[in-house]
Backbone as JSON, one array per atom type, in Angstrom:
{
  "sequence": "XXXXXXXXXXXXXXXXXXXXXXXXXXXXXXXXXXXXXXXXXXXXXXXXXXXXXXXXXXXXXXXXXXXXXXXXXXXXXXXXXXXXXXXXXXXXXXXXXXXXXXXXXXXXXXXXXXXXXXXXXXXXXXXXXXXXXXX",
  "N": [[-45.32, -2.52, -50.59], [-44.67, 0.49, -49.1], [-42.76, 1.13, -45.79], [-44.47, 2.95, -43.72], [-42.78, 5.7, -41.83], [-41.99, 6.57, -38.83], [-42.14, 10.35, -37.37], [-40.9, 10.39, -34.99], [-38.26, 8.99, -35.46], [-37.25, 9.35, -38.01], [-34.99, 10.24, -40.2], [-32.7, 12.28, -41.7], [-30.98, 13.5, -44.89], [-30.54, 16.07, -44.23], [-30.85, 16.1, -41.23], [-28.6, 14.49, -40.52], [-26.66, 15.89, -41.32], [-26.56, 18.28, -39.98], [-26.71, 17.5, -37.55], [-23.59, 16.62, -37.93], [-22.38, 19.54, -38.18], [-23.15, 20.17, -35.67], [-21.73, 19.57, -34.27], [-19.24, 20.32, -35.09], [-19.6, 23.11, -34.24], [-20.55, 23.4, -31.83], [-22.05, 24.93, -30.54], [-24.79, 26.44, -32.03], [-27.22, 28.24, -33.71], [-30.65, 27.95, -35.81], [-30.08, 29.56, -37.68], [-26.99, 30.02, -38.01], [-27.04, 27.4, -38.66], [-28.15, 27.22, -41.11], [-27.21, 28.97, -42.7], [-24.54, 28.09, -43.11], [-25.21, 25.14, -43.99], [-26.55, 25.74, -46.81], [-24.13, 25.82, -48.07], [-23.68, 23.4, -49.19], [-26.12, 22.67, -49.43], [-28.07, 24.61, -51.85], [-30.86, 25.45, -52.0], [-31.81, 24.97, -49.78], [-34.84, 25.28, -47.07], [-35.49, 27.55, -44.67], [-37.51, 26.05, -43.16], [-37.23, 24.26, -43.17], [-34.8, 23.46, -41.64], [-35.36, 23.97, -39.33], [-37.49, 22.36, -38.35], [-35.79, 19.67, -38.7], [-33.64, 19.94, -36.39], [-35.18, 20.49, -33.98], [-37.08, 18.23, -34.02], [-34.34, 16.49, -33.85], [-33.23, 17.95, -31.59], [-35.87, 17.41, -29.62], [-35.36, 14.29, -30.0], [-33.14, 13.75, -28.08], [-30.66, 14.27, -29.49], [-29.58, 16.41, -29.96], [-28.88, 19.49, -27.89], [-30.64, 21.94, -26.42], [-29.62, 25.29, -26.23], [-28.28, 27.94, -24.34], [-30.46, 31.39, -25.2], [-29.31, 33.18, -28.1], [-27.84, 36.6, -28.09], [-29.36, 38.05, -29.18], [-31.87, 36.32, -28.86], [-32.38, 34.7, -30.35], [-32.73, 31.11, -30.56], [-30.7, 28.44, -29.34], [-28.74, 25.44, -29.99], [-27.21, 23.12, -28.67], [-24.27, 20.68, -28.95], [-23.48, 19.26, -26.78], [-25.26, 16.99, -25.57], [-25.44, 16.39, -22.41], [-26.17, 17.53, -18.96], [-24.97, 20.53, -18.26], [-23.3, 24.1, -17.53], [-23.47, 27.49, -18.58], [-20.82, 29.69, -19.57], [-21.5, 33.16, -20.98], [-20.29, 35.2, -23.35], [-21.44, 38.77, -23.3], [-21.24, 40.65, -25.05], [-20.2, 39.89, -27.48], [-21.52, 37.31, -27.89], [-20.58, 34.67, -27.49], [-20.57, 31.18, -26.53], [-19.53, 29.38, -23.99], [-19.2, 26.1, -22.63], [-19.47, 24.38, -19.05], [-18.42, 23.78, -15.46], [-20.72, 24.27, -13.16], [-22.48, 24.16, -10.92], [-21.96, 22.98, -9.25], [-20.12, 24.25, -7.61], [-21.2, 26.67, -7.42], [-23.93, 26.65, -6.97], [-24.58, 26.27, -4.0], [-23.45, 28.03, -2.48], [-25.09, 29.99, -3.63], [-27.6, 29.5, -2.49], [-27.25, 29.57, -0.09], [-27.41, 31.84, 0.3], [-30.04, 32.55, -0.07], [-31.89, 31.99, 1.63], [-33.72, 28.94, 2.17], [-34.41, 29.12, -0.46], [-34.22, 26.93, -3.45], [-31.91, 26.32, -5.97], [-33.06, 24.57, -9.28], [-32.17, 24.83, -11.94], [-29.87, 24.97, -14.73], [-26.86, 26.78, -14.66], [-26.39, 30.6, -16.56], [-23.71, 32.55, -16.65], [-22.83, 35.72, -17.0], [-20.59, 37.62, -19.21], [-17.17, 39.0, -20.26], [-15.53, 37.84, -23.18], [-12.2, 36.62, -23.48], [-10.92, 37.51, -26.0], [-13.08, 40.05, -26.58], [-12.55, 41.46, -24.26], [-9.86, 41.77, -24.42], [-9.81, 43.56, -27.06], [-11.48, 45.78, -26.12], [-8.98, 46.78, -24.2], [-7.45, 47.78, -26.3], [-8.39, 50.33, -27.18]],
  "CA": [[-45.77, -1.27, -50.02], [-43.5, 1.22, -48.12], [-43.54, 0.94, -44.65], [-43.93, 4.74, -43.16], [-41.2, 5.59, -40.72], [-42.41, 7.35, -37.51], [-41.4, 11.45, -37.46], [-39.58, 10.74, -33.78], [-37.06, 8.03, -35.48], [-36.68, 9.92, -38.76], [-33.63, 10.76, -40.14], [-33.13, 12.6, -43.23], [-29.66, 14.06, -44.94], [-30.42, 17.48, -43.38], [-30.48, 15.72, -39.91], [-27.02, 13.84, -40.46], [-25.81, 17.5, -42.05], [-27.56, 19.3, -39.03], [-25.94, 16.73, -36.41], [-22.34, 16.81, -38.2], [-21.8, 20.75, -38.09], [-23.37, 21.18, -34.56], [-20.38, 18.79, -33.31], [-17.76, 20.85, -35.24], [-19.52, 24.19, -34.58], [-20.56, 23.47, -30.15], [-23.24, 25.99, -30.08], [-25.11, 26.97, -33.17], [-28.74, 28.67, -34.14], [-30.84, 27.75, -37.07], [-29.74, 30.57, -38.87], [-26.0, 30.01, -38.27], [-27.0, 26.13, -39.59], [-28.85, 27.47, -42.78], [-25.88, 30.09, -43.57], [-23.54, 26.89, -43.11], [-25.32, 24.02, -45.07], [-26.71, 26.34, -47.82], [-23.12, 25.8, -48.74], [-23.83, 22.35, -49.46], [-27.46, 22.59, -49.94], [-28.02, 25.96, -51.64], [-32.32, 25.14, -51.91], [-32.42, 24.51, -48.22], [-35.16, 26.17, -46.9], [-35.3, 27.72, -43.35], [-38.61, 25.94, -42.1], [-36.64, 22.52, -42.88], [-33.52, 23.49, -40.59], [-36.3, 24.56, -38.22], [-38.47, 21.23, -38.46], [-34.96, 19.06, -38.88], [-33.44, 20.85, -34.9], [-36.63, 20.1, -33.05], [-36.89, 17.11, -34.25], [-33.14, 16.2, -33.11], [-33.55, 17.79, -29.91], [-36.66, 16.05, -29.23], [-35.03, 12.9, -29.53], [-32.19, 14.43, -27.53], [-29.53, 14.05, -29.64], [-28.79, 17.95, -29.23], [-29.84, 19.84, -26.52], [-30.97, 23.18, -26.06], [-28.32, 25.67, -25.61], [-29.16, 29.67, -23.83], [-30.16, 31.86, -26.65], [-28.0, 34.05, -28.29], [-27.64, 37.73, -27.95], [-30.72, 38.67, -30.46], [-33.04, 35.62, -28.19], [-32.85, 33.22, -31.08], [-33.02, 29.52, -30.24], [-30.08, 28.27, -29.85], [-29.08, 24.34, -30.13], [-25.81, 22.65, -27.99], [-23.59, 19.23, -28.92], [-23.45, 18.53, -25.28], [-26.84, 16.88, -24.09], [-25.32, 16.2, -21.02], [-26.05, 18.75, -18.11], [-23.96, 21.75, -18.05], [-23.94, 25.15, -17.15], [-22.79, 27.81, -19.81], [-20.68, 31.29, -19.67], [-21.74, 33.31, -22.84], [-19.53, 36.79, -23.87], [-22.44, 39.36, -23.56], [-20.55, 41.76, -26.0], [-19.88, 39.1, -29.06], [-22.21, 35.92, -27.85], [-19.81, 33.85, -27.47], [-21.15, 30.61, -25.82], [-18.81, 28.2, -23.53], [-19.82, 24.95, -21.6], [-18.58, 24.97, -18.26], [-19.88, 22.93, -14.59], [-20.47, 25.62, -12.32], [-23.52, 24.39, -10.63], [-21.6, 21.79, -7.89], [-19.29, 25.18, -7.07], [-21.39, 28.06, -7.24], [-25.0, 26.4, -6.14], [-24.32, 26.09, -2.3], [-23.14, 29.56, -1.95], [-26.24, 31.21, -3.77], [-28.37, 28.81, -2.06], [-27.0, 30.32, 0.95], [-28.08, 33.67, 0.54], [-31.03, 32.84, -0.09], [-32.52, 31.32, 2.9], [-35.2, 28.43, 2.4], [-34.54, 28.4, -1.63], [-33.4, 26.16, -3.89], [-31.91, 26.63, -7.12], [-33.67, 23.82, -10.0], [-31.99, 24.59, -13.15], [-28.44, 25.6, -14.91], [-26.48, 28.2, -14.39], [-26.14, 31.16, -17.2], [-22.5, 33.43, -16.38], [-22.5, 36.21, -18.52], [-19.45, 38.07, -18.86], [-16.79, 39.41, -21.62], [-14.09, 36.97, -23.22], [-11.07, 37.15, -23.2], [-11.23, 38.34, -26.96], [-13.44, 40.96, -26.42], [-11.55, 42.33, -23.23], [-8.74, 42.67, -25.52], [-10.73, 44.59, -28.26], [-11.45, 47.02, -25.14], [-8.14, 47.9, -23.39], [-6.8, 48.8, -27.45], [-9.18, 51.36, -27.54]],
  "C": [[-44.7, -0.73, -49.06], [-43.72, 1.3, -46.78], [-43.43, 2.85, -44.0], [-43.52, 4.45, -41.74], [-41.81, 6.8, -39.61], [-41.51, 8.76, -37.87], [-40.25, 11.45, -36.27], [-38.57, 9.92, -34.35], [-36.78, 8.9, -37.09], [-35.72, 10.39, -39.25], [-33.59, 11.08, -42.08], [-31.53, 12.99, -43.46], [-29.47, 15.67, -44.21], [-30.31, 17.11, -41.5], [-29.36, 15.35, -40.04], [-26.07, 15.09, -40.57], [-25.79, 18.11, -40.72], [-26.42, 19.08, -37.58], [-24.32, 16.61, -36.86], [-21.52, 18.47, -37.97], [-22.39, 21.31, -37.23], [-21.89, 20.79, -34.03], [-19.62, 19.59, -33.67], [-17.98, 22.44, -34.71], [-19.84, 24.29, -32.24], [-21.72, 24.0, -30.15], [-24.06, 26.64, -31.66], [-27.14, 27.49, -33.21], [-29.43, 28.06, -35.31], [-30.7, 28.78, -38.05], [-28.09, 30.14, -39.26], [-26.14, 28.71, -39.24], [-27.31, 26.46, -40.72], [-27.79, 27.98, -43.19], [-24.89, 28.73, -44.32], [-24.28, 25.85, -44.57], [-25.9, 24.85, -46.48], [-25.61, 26.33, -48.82], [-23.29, 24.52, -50.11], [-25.15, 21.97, -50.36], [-28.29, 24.04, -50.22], [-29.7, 26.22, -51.82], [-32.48, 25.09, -50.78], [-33.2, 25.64, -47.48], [-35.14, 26.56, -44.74], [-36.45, 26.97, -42.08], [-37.96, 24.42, -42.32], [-35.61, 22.71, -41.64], [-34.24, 23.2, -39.22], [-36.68, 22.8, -37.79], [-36.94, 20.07, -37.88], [-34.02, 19.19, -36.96], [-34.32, 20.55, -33.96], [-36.77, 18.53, -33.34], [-35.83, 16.12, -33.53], [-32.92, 16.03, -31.55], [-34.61, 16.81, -29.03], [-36.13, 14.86, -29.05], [-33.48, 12.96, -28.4], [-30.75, 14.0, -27.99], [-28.96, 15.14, -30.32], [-29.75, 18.37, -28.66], [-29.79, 21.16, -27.12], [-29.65, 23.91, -25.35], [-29.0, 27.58, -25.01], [-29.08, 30.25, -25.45], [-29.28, 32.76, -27.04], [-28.44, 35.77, -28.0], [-29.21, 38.82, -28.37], [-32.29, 37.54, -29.75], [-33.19, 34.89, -28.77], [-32.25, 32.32, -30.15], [-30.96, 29.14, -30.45], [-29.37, 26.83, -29.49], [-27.15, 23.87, -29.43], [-25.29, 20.82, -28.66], [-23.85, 18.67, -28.01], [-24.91, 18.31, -24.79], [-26.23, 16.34, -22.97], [-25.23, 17.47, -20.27], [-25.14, 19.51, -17.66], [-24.16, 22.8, -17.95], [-23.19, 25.95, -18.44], [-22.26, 29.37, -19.33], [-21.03, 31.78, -21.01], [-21.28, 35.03, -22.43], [-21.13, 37.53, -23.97], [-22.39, 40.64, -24.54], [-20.53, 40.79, -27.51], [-20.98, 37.72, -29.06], [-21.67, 34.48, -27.46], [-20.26, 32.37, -26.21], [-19.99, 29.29, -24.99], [-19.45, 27.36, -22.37], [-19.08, 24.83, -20.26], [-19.27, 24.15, -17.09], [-19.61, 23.96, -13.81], [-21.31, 25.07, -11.47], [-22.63, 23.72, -8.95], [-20.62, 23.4, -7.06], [-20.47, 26.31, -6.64], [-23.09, 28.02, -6.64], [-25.39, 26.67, -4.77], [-24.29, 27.45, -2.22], [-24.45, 30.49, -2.41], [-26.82, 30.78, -3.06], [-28.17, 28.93, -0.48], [-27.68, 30.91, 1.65], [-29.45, 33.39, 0.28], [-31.99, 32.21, 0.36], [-33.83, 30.58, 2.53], [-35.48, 28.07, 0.48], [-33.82, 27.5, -2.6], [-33.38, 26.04, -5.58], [-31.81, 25.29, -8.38], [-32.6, 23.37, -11.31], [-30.73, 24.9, -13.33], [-28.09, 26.77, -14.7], [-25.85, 28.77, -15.69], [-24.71, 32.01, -16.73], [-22.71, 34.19, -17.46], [-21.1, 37.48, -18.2], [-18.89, 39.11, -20.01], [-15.8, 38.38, -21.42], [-13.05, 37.25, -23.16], [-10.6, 38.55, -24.84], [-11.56, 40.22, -27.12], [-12.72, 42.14, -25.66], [-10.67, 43.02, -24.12], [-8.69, 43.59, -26.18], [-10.37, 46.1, -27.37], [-10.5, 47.53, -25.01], [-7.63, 48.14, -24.98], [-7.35, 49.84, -27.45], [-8.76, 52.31, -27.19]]
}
């Protein structure tokens, strides 16, 4: 008889797939993952990527990353605590520690509170900038 395998220890080829092209990609959505492995796996449907991501994170072996531009979900390499700048013109998402620098000083200004969670930067890249002054 087969022994059934718990859903938190699970591991399927769409998790190994899932967990191989967040590492090469840093920051990714389940849409960018479906576009991507569809290469590979052109049946793959979108409520597996979905199911397969949650799953992962849950066991935290990817984290939660800010969402992207449009508010989707969007999934980080780095589970270790970091703060993130993200391009608010292209999306562009970079990891970054800001919190030990830039904590104290908000935490300043604002007499009596204290700030819990990461810090978002949003900005333009360098990219983008560029785009601009051609114009």
């Amino acid at each position: 008889m087969k022994e059934k395998t718990s859903t938190n220890t699970r591991s399927t080829k769409y998790c190994s797939a899932i967990e191989k092209l967040i590492a090469e990609l840093g920051h990714a959505t389940n849409i960018d993952l479906l576009d991507r492995l569809r290469e590979t796996y052109p049946n793959l449907s979108a409520t597996t990527v979905h199911r397969a991501t949650a799953r992962l994170a849950r066991r935290g072996v990817i984290g939660l990353a800010p969402s992207d531009l449009h508010g989707a979900m969007r999934y980080d390499q780095n589970t270790n605590e970091h703060d993130h700048f993200m391009c608010d013109n292209c999306g562009l998402l970079k990891d970054a520690q800001l919190k030990d620098l830039v904590v104290p000083i908000v935490e300043g200004q604002l007499e009596g509170c204290h700030i819990a969670g990461r810090i978002v930067i949003s900005g333009r890249c360098d990219k983008c900038q560029e785009k601009e002054r051609v114009r």
